[in-house]
N, C-alpha and C positions, 0 to 999 in steps of 0.2 A: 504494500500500500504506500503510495508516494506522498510524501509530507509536501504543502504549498504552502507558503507562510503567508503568502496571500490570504488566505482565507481566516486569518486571523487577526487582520490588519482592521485599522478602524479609519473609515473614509469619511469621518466629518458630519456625519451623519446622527440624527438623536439617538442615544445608547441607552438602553433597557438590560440592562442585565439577567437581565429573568427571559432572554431572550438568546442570551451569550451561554453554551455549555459550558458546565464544568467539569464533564469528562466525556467521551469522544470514543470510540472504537477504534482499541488497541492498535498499535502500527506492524507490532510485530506478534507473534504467532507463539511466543513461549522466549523463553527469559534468557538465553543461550543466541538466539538472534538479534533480541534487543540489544545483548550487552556487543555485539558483533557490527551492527549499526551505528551504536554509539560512540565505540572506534573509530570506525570508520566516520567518521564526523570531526572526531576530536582530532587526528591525522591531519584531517583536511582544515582543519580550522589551524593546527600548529603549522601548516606550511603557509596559508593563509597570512599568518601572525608576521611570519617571518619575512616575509615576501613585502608587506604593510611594514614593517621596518625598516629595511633597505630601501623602499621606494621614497619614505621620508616626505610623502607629499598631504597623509590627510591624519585628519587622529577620528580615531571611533571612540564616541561616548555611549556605552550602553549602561540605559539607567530600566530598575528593578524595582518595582512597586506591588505592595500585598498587602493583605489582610496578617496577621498574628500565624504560626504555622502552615501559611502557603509552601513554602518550600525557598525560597531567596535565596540561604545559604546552600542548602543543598545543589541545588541546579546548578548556580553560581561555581562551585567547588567541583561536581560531574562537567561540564559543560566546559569547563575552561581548564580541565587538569592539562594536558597537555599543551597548553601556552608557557614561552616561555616567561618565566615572572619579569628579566630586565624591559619586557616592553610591556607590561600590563599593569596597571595600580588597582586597588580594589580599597574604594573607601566607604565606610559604614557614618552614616548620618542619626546622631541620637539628638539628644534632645541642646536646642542651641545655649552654648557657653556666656555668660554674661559679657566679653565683648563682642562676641558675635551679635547678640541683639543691640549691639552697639550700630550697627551696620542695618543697610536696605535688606530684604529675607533675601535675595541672590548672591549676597556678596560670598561667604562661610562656601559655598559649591563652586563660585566662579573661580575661585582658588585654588579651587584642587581638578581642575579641569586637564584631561588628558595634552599633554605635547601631539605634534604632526610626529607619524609615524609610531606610535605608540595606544593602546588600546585603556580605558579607562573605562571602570565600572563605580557603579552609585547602586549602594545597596541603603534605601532611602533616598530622596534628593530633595531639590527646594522645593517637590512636588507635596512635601506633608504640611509645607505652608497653604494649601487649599484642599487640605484632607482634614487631617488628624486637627488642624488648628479653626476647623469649621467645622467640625463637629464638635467641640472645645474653646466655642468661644472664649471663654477663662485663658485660656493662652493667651489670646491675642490682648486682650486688657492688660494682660501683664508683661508686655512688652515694649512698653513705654513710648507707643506711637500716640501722635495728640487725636482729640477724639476727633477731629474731620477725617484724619486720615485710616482710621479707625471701622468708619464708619459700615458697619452690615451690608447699608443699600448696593453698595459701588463696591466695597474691596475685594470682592471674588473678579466680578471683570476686571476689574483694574489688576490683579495679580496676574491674571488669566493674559490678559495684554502684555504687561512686561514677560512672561515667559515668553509667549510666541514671540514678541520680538527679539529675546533673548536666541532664543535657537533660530529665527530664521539669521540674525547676526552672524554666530557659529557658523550654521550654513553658510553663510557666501564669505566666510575667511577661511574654509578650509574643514571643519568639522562635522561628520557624521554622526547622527544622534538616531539613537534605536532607543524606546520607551516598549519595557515589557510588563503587564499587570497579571500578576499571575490570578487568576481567577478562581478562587476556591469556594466550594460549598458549608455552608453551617454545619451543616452534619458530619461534614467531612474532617470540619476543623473543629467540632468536640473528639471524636476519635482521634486525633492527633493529640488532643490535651492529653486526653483520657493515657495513651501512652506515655506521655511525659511523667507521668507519675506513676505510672505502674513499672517504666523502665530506669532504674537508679541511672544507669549514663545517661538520659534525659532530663532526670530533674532540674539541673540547674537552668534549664530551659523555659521554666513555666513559673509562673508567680501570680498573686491575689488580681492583679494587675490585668490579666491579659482574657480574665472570667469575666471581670468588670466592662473591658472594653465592649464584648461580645452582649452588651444592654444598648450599644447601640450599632447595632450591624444594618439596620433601614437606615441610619442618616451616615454611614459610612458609604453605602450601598450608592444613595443619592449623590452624595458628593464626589463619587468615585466616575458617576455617571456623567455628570456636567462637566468633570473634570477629561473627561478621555473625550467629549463631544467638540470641548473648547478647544484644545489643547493639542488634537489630532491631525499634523497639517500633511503636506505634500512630503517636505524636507524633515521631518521630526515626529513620524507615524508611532500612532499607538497600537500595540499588538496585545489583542485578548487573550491570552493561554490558558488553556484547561486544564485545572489546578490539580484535577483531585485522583489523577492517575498522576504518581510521579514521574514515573517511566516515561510516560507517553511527552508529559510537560518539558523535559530536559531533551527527548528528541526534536521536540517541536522550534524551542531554545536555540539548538543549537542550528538547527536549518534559518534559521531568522538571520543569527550569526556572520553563519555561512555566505548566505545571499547578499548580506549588508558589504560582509569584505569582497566579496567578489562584485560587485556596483560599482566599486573604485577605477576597475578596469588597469591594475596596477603592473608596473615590471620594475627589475632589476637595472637598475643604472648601466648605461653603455659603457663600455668602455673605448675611450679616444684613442686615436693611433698613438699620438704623445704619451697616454696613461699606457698602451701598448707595449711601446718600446722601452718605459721605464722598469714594465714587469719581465718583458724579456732579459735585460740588463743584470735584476735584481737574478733570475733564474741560472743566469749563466755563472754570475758570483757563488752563487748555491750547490752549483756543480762542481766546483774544483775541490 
């Protein structure tokens, strides 16, 4: 069965989630071909990497967005084993440092933005500034923005516009941006708790915290909704992935990936007759 990551892309379009699966029909056939699949991905994704470093011409931001036990770190960790680490960063976005809310909500990400030719991953990003902090208004009061700018009416579009303009920016300097939301089911993501406590090497995984958030999975749902509708452009697509088969989600993952570095349409630096003759030079010094 052939993965198209098209088909999980979001075209701008009003997003209903209760219309988006969250889980899919298997890609592979038994456990022995997945893991044989996923190989073969991750191969092509480390030649991929490598090829995107030498060529030095774009950087790939892929950013990572979920619900509490979607999978993030997992997929993140299967998906990318095979890159080499000197061209990948992988930064984790918790809750903003007191100078950091010194600054506009872009700034704490624009920092740690991928180099040209190197790949950059965002587990969290400025994206929880129109999630978790609007479902939480109490964040944002205590942030110390004055109340105009503050304001409910406006500050989701008006966040919603600095982003897109933000990535279409990126865009046209050079930067590839891939947004992937893993999409997980309620049910699915009490069974996931429900592990975390039953499995010792899982506990430190789960806390009072992450029961509590699950009292508000409709205004997470909603905000998730506006947000991947707003947010979902030509140059900076949002991709719905069906959370709740692992397997399936880190296949899907990684063909998203895949297709994102292969759009670059990349090679290898030529080499000059000048740069030529200096290696023949050097080769013949290497012989004696």
């Amino acid at each position: 069965m052939k993965i198209n990551a098209k088909d999980f892309r979001v075209r701008g379009e009003k997003v209903d989630l209760k219309k988006w699966p969250t889980i899919i029909k298997p890609f592979c056939k038994s456990k022995k071909r997945y893991q044989e699949l996923l190989e073969e991905h991750v191969e092509k994704l480390s030649a991929l990497q490598q090829l995107h470093y030498a060529s030095n011409r774009y950087a790939l931001l892929l950013i990572f967005q979920a619900l509490d036990a979607a999978g993030k770190d997992g997929t993140i960790r299967h998906v990318m084993s095979g890159v080499n680490p000197e061209g990948c960063d992988v930064f984790s976005f918790k809750q903003p440092s007191a100078e950091e809310l010194e600054h506009d909500f872009l700034w704490r990400t624009t920092c740690r933005l991928p180099e040209r030719g190197r790949i950059g991953i965002f587990n969290r990003s400025y994206y929880e500034e129109v999630l978790v902090v609007r479902v939480h208004p109490e964040i944002l009061r205590n942030q110390g923005l004055s109340e105009e700018l503050r304001d409910e009416k406006t500050i989701w579009k008006e966040r919603y516009r600095s982003i897109v303009d933000l990535e279409g920016h990126l865009h046209r300097n050079g930067t590839r941006i891939v947004k992937i939301f893993l999409h997980l089911s309620k049910n699915e993501q009490r069974k996931r708790f429900l592990e975390r406590i039953d499995e010792p090497d899982k506990n430190w995984k789960f806390s009072f915290a992450d029961v509590h958030e699950r009292k508000f999975w409709k205004h997470y749902t909603k905000a998730y909704e506006e947000c991947l509708h707003s947010t979902s452009t030509h140059h900076a697509p949002w991709y719905v992935v069906p959370a709740d088969d692992k397997e399936n989600a880190r296949l899907i993952v990684s063909r998203i990936v895949i297709d994102a570095l292969q759009d670059l349409k990349m090679a290898y630096p030529k080499t000059t007759p000048k740069r030529r003759r200096e290696l023949e030079s050097i080769g013949k010094l290497l012989a004696k």
